[in-house]
mmCIF file as Biopython writes it, N, C-alpha, C and O atoms, coordinates in Angstrom:
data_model
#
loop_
_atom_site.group_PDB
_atom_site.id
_atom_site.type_symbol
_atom_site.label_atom_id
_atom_site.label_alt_id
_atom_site.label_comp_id
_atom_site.label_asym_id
_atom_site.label_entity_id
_atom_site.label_seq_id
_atom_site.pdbx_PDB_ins_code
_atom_site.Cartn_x
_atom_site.Cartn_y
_atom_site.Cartn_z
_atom_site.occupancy
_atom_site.B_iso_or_equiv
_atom_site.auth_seq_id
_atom_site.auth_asym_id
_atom_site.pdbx_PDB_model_num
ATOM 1   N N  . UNK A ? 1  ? -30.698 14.205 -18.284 1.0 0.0 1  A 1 
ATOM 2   C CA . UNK A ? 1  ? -29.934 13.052 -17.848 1.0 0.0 1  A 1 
ATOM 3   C C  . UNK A ? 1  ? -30.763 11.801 -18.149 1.0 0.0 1  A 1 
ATOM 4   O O  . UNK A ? 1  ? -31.925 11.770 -17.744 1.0 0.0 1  A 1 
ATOM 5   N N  . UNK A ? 2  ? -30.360 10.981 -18.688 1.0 0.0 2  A 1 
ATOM 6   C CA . UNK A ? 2  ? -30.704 9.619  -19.159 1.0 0.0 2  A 1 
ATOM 7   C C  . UNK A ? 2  ? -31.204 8.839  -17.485 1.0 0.0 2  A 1 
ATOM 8   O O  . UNK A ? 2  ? -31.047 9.247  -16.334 1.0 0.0 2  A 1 
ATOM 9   N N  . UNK A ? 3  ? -31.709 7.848  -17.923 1.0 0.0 3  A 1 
ATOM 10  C CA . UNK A ? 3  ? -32.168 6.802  -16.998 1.0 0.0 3  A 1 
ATOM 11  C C  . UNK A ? 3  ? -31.310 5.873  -16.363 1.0 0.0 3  A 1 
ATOM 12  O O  . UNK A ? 3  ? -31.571 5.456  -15.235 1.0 0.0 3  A 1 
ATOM 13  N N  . UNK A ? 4  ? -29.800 5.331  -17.312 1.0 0.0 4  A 1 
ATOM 14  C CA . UNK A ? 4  ? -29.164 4.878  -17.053 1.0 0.0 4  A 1 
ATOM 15  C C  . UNK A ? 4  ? -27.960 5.749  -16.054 1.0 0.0 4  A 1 
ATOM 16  O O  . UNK A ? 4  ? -27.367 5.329  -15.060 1.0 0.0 4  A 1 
ATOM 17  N N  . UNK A ? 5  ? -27.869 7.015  -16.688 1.0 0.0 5  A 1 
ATOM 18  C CA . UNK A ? 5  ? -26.726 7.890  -15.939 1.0 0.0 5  A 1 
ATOM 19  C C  . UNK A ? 5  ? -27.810 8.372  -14.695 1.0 0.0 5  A 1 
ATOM 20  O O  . UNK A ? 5  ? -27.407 9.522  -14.520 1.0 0.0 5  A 1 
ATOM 21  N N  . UNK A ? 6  ? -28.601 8.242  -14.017 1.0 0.0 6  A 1 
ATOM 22  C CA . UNK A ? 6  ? -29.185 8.497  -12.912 1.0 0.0 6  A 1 
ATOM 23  C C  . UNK A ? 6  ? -28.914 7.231  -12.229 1.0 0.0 6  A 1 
ATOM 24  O O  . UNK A ? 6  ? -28.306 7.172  -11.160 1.0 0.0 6  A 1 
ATOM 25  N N  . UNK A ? 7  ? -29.303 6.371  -12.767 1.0 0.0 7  A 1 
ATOM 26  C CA . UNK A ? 7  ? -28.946 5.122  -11.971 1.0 0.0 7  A 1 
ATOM 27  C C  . UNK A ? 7  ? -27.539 4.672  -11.408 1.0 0.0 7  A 1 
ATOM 28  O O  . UNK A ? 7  ? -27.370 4.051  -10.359 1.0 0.0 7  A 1 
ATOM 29  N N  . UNK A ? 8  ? -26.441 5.142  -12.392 1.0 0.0 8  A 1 
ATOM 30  C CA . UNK A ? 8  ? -25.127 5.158  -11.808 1.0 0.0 8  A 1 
ATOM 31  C C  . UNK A ? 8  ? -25.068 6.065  -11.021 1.0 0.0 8  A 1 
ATOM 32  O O  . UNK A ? 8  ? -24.867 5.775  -9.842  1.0 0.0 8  A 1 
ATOM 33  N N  . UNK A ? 9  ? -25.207 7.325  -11.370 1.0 0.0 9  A 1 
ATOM 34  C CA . UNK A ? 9  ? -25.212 8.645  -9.934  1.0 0.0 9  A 1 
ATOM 35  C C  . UNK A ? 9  ? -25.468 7.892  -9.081  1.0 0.0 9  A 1 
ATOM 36  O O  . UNK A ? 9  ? -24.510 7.760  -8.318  1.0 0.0 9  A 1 
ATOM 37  N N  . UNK A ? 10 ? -26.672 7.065  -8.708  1.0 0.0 10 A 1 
ATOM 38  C CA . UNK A ? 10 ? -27.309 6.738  -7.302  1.0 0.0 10 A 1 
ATOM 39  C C  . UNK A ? 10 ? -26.445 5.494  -6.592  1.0 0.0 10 A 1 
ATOM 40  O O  . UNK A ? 10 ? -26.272 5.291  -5.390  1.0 0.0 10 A 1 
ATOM 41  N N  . UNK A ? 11 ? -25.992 4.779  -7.665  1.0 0.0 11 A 1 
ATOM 42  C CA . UNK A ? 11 ? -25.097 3.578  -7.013  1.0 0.0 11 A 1 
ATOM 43  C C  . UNK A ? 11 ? -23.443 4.186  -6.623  1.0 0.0 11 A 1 
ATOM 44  O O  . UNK A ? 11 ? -22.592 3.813  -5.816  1.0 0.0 11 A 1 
ATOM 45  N N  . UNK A ? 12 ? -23.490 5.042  -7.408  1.0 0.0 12 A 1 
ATOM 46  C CA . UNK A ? 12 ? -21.971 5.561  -6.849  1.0 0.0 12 A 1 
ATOM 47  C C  . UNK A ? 12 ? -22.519 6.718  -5.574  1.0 0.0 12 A 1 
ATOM 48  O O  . UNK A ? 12 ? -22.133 7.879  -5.711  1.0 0.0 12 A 1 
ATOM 49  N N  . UNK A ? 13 ? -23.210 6.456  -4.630  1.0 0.0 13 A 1 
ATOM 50  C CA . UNK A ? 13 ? -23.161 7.198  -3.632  1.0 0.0 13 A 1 
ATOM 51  C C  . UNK A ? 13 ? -23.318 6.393  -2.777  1.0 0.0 13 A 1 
ATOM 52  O O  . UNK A ? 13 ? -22.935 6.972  -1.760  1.0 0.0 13 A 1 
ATOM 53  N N  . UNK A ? 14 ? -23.738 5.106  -2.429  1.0 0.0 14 A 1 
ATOM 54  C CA . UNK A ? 14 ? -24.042 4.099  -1.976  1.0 0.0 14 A 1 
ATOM 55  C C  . UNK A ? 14 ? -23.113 3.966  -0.960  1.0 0.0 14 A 1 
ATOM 56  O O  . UNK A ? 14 ? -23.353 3.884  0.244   1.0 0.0 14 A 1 
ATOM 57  N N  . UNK A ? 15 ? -21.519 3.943  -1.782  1.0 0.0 15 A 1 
ATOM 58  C CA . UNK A ? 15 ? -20.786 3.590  -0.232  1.0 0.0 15 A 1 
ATOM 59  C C  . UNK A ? 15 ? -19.730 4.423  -0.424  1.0 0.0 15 A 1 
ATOM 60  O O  . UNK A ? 15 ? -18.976 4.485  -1.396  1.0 0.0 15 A 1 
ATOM 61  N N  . UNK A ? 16 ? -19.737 5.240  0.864   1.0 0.0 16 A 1 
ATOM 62  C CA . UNK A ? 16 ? -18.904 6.944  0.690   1.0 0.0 16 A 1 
ATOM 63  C C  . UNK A ? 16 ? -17.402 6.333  0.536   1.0 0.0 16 A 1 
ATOM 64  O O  . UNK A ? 16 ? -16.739 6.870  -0.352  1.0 0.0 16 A 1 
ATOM 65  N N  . UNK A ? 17 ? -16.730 5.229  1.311   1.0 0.0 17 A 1 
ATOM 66  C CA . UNK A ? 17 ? -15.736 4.980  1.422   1.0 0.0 17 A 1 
ATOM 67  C C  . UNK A ? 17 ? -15.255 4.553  -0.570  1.0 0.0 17 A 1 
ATOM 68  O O  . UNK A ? 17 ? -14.108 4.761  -0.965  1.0 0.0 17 A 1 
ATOM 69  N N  . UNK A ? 18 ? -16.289 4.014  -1.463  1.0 0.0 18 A 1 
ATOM 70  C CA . UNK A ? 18 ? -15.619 3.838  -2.483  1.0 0.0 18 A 1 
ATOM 71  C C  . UNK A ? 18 ? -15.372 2.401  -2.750  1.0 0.0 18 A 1 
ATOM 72  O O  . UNK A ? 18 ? -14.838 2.186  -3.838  1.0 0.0 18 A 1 
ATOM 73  N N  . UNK A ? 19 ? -15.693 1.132  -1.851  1.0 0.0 19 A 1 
ATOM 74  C CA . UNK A ? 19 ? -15.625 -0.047 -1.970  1.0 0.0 19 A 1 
ATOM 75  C C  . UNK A ? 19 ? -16.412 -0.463 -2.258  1.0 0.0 19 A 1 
ATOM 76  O O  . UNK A ? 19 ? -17.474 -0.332 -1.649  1.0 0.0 19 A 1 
ATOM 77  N N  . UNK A ? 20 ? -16.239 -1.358 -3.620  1.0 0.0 20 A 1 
ATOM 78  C CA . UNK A ? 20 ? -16.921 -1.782 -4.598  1.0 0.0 20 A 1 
ATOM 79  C C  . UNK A ? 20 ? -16.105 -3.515 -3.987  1.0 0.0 20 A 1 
ATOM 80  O O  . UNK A ? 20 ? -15.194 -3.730 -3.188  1.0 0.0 20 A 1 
ATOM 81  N N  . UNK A ? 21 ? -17.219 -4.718 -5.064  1.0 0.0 21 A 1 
ATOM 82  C CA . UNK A ? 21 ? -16.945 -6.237 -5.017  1.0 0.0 21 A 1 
ATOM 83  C C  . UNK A ? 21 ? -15.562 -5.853 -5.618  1.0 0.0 21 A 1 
ATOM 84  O O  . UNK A ? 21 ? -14.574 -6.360 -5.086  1.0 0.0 21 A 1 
ATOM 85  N N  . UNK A ? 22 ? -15.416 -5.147 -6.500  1.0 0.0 22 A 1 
ATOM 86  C CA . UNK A ? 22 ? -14.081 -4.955 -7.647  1.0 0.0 22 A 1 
ATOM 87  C C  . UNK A ? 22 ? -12.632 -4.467 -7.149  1.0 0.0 22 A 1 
ATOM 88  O O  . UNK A ? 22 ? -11.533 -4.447 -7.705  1.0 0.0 22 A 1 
ATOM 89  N N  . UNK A ? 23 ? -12.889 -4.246 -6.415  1.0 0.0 23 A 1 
ATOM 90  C CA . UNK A ? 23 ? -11.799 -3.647 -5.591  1.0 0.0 23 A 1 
ATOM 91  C C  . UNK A ? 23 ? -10.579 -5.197 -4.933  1.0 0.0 23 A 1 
ATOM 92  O O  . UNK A ? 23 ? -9.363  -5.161 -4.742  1.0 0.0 23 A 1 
ATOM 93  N N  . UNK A ? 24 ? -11.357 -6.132 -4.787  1.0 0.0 24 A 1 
ATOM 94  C CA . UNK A ? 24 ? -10.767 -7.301 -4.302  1.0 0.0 24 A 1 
ATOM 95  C C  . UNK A ? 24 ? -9.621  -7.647 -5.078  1.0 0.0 24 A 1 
ATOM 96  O O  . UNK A ? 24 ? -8.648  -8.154 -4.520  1.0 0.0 24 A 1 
ATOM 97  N N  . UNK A ? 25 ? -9.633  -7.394 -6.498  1.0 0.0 25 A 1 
ATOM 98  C CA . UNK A ? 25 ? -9.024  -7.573 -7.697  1.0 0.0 25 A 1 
ATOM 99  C C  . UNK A ? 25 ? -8.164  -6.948 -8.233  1.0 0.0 25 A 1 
ATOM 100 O O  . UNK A ? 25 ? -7.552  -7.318 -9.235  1.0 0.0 25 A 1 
ATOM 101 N N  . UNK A ? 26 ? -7.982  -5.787 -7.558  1.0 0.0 26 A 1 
ATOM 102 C CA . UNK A ? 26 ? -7.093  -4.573 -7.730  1.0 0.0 26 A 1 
ATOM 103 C C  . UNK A ? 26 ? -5.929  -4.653 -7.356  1.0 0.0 26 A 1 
ATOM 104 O O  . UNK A ? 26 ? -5.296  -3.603 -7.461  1.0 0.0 26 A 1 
ATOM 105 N N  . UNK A ? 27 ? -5.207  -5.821 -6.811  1.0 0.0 27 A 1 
ATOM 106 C CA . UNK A ? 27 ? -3.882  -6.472 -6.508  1.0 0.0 27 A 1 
ATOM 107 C C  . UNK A ? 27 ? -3.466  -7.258 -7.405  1.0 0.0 27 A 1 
ATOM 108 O O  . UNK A ? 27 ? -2.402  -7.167 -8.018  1.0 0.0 27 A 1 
ATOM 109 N N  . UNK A ? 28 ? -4.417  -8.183 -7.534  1.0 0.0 28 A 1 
ATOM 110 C CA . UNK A ? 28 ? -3.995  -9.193 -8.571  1.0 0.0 28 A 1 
ATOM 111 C C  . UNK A ? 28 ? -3.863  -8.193 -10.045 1.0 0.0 28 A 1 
ATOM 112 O O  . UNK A ? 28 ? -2.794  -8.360 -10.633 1.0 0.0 28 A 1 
ATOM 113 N N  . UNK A ? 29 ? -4.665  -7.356 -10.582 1.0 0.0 29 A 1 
ATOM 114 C CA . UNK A ? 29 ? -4.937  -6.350 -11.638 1.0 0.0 29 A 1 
ATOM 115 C C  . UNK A ? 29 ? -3.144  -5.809 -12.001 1.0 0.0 29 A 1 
ATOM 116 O O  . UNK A ? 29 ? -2.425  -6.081 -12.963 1.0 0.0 29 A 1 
ATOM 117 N N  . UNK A ? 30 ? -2.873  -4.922 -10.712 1.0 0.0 30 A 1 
ATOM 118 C CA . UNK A ? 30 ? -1.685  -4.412 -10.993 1.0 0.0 30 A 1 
ATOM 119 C C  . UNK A ? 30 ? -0.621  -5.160 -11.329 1.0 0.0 30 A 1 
ATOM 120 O O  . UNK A ? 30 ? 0.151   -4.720 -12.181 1.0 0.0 30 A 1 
ATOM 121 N N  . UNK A ? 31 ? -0.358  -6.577 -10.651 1.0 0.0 31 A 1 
ATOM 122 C CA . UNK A ? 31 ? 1.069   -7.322 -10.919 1.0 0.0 31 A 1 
ATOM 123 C C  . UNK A ? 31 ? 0.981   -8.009 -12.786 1.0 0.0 31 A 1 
ATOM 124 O O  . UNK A ? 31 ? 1.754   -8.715 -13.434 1.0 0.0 31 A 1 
ATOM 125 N N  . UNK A ? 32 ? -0.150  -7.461 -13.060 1.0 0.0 32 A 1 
ATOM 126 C CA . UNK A ? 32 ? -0.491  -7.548 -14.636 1.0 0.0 32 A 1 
ATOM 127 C C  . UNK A ? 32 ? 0.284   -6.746 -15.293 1.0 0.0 32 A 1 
ATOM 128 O O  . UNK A ? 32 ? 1.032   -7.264 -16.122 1.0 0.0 32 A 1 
ATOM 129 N N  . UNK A ? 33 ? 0.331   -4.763 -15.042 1.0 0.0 33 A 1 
ATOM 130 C CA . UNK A ? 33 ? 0.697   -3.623 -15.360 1.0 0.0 33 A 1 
ATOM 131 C C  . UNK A ? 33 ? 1.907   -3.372 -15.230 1.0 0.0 33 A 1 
ATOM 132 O O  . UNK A ? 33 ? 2.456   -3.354 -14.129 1.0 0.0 33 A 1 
ATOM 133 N N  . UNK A ? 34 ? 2.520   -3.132 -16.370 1.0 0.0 34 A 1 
ATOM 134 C CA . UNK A ? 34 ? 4.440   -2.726 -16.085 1.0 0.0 34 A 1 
ATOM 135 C C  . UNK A ? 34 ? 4.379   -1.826 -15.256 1.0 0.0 34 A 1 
ATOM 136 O O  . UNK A ? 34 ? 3.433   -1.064 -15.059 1.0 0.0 34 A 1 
ATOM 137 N N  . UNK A ? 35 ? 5.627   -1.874 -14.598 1.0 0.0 35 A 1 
ATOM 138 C CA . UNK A ? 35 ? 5.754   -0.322 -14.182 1.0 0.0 35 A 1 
ATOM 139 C C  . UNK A ? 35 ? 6.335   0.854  -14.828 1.0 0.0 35 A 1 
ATOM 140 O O  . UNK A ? 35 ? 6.372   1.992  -14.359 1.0 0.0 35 A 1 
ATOM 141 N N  . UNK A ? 36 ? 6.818   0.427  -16.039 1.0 0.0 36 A 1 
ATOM 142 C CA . UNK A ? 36 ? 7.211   1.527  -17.079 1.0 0.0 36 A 1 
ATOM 143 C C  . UNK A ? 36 ? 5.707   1.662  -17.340 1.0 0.0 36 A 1 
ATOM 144 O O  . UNK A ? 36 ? 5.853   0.947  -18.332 1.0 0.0 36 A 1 
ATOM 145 N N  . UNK A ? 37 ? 4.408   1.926  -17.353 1.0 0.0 37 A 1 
ATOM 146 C CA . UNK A ? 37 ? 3.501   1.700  -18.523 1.0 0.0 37 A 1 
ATOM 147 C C  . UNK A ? 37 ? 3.406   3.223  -18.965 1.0 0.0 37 A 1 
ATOM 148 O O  . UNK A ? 37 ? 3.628   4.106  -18.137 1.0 0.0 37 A 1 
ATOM 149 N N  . UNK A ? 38 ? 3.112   3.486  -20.129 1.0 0.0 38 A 1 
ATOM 150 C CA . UNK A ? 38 ? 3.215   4.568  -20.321 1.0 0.0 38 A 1 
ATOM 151 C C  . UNK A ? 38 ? 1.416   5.219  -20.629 1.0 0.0 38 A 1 
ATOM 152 O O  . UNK A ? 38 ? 1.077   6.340  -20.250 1.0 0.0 38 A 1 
ATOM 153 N N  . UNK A ? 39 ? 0.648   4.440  -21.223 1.0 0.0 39 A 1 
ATOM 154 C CA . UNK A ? 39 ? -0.828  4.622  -20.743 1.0 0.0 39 A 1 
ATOM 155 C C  . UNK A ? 39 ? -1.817  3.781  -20.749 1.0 0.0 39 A 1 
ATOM 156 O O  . UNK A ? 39 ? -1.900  2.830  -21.526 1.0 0.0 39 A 1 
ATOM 157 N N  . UNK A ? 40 ? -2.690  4.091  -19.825 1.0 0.0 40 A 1 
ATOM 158 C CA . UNK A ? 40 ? -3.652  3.004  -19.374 1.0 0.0 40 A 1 
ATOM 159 C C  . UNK A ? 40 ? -5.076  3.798  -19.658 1.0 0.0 40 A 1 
ATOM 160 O O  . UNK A ? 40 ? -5.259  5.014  -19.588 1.0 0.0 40 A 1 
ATOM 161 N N  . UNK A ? 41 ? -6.058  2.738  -20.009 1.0 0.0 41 A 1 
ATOM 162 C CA . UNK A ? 41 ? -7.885  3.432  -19.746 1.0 0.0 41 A 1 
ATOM 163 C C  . UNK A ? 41 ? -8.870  2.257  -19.433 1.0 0.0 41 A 1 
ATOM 164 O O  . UNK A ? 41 ? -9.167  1.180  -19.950 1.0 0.0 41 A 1 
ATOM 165 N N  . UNK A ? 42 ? -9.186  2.891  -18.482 1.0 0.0 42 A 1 
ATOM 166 C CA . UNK A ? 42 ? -9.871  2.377  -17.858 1.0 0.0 42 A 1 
ATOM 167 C C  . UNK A ? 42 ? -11.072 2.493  -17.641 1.0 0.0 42 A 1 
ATOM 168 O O  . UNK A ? 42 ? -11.380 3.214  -16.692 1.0 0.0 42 A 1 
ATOM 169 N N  . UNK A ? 43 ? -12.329 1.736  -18.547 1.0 0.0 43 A 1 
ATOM 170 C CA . UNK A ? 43 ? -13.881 2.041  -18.618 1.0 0.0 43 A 1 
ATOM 171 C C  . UNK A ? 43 ? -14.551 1.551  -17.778 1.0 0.0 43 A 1 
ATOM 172 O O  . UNK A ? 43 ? -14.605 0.326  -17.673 1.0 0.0 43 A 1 
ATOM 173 N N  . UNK A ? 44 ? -15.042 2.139  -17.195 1.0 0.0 44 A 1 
ATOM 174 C CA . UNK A ? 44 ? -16.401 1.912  -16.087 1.0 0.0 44 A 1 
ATOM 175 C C  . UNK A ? 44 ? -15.336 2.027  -14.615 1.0 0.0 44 A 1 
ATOM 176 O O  . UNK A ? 44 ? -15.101 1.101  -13.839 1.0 0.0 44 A 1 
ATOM 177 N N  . UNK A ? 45 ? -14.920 3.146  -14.549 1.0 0.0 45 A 1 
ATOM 178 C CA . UNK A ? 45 ? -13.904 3.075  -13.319 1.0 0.0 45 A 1 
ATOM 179 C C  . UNK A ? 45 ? -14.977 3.609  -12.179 1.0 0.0 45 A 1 
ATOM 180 O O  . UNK A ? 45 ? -14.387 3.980  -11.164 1.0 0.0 45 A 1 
ATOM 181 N N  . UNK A ? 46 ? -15.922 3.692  -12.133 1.0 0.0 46 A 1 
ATOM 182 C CA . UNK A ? 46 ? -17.270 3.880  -10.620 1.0 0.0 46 A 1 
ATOM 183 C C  . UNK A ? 46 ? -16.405 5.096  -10.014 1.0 0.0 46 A 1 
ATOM 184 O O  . UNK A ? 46 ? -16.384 6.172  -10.613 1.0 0.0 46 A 1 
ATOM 185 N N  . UNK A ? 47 ? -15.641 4.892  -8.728  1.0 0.0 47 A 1 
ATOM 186 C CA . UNK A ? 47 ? -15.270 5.820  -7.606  1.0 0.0 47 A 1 
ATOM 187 C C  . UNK A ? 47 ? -13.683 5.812  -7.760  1.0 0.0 47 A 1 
ATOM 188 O O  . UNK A ? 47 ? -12.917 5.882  -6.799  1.0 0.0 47 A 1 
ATOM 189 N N  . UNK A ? 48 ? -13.229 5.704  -9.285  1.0 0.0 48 A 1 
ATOM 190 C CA . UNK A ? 48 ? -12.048 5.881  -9.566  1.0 0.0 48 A 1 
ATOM 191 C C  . UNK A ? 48 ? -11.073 5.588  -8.707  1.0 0.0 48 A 1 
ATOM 192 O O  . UNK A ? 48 ? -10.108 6.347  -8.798  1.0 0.0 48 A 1 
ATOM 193 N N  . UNK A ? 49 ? -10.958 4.410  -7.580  1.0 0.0 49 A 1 
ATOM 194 C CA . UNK A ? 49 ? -10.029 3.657  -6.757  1.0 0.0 49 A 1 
ATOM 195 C C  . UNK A ? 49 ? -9.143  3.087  -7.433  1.0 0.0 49 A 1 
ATOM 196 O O  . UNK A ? 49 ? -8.023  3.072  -6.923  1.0 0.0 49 A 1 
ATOM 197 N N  . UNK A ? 50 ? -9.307  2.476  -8.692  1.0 0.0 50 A 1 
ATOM 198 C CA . UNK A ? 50 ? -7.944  1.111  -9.202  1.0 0.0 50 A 1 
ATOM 199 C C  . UNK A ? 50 ? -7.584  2.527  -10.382 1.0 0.0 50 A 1 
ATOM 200 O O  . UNK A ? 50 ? -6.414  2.538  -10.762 1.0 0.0 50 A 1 
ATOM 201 N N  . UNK A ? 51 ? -8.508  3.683  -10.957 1.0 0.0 51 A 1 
ATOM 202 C CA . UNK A ? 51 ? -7.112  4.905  -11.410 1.0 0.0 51 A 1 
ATOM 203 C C  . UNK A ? 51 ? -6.566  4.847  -10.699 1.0 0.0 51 A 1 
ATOM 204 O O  . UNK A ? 51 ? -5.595  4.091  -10.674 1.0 0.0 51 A 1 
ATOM 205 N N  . UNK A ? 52 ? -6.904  5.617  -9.747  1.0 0.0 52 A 1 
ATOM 206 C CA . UNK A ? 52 ? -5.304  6.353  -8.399  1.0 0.0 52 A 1 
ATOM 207 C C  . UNK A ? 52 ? -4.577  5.133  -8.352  1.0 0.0 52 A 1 
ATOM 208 O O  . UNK A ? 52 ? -3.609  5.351  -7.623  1.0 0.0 52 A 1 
ATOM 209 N N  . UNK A ? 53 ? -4.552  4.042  -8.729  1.0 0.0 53 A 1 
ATOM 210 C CA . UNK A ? 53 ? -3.465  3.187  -8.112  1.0 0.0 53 A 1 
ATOM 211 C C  . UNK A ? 53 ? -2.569  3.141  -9.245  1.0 0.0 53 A 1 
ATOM 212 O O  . UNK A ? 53 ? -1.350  3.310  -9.213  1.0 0.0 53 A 1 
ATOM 213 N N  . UNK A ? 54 ? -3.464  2.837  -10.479 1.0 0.0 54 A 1 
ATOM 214 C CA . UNK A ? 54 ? -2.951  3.021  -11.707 1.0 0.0 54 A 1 
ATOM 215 C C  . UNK A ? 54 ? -1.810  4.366  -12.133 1.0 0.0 54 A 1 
ATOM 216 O O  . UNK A ? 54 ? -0.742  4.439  -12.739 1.0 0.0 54 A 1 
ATOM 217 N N  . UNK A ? 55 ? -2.711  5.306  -11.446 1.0 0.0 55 A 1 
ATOM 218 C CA . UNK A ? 55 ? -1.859  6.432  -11.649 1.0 0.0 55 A 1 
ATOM 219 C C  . UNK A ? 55 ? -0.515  6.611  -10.954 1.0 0.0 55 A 1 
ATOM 220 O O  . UNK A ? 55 ? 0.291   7.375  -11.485 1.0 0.0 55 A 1 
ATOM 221 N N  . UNK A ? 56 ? -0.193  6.000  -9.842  1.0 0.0 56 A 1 
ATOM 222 C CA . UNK A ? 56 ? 0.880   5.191  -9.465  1.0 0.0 56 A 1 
ATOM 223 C C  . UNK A ? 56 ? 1.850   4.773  -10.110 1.0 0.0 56 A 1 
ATOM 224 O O  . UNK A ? 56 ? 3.008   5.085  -9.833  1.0 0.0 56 A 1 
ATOM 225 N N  . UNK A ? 57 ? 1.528   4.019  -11.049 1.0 0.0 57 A 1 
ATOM 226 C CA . UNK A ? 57 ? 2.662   3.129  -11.758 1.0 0.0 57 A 1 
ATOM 227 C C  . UNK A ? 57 ? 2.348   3.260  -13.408 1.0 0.0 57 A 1 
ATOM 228 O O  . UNK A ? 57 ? 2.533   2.337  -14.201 1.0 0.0 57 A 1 
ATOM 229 N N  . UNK A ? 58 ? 1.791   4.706  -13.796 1.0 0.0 58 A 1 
ATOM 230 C CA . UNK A ? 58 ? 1.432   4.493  -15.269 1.0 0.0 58 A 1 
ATOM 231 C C  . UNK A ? 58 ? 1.699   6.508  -15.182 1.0 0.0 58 A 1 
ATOM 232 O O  . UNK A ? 58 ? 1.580   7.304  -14.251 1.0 0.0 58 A 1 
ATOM 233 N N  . UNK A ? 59 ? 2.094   6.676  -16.663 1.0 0.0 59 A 1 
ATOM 234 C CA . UNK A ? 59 ? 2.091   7.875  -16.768 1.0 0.0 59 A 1 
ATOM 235 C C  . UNK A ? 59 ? 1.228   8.750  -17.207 1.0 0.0 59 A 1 
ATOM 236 O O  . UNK A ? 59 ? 1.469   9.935  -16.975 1.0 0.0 59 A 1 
ATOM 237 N N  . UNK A ? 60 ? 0.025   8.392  -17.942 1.0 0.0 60 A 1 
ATOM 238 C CA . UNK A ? 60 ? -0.991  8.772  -18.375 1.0 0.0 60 A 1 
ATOM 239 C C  . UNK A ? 60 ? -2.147  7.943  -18.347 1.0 0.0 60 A 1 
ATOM 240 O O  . UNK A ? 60 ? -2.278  6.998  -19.124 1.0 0.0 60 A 1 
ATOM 241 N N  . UNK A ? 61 ? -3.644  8.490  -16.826 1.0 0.0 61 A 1 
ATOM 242 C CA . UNK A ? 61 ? -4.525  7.205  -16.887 1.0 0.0 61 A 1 
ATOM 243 C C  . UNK A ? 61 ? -5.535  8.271  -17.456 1.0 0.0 61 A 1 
ATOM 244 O O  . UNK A ? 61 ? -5.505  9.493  -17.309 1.0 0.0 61 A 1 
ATOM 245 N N  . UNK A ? 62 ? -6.690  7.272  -18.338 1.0 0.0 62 A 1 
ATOM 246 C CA . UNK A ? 62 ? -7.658  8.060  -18.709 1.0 0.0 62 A 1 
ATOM 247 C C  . UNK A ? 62 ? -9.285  6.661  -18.051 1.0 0.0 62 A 1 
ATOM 248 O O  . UNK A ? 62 ? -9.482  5.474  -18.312 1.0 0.0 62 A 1 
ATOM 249 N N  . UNK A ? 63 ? -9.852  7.414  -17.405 1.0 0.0 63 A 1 
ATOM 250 C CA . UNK A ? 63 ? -10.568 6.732  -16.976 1.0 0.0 63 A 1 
ATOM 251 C C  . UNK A ? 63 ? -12.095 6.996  -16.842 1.0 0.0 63 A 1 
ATOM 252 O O  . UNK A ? 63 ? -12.535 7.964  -16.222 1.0 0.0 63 A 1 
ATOM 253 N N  . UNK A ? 64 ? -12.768 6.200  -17.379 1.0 0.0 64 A 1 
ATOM 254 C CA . UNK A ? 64 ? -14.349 6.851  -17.610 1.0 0.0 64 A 1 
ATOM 255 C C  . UNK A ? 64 ? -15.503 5.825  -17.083 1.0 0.0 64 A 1 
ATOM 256 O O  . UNK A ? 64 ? -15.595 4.601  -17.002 1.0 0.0 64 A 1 
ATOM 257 N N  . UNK A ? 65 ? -16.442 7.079  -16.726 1.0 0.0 65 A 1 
ATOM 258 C CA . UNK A ? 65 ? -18.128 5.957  -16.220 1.0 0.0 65 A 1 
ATOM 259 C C  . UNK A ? 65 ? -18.912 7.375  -16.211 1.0 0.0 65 A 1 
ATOM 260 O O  . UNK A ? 65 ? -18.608 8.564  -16.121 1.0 0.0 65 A 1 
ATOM 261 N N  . UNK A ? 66 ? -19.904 6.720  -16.332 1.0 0.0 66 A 1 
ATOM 262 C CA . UNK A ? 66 ? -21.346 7.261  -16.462 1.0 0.0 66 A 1 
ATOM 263 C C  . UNK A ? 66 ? -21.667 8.277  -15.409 1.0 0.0 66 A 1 
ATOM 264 O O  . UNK A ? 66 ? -22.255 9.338  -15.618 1.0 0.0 66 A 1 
ATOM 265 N N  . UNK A ? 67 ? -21.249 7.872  -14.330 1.0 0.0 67 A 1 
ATOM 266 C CA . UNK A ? 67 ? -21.580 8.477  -12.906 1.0 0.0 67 A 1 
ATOM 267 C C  . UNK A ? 67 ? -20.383 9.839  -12.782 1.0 0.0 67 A 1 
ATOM 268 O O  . UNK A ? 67 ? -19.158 9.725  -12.729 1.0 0.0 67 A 1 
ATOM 269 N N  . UNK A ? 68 ? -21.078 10.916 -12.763 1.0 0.0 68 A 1 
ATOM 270 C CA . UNK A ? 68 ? -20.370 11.946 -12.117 1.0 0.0 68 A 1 
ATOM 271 C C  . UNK A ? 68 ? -19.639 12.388 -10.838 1.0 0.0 68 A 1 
ATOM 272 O O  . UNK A ? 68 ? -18.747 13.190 -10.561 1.0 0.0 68 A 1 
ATOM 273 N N  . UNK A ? 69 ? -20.552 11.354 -10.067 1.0 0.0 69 A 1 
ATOM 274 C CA . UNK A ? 69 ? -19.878 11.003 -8.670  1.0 0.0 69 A 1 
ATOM 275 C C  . UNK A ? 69 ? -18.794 10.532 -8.516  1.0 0.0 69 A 1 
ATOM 276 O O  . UNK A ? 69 ? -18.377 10.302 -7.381  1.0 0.0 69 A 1 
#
């Protein structure tokens, strides 16, 4: 494991609930997103909170980060 993917492991355990500064934005984010959308990706998604929302109103989310957590 790299230096950088240890360092995300450790910040994505930080806060069990999953609230990140980024999360504030995740309202304003969606009234962006059709609700037909048919797919979305989403890089550096941390504790995968704004997928699941995504996955909501999109039919296919693909969402990636470093952290296995």
């Amino acid at each position: 494991m790299s230096s950088a993917e240890a360092d995300f492991d450790r910040l994505a355990q930080l806060d069990d609930e999953g609230w990140t500064a980024n999360n504030h934005y995740h309202d304003f984010l969606l009234k962006h997103v059709p609700h037909d959308c048919e797919n979305t990706l989403e890089i550096g998604c941390g504790t995968g909170a704004f997928a699941r929302l995504l996955a909501k109103r999109c039919k296919r989310v693909i969402a990636l980060d470093l952290s296995w957590r």
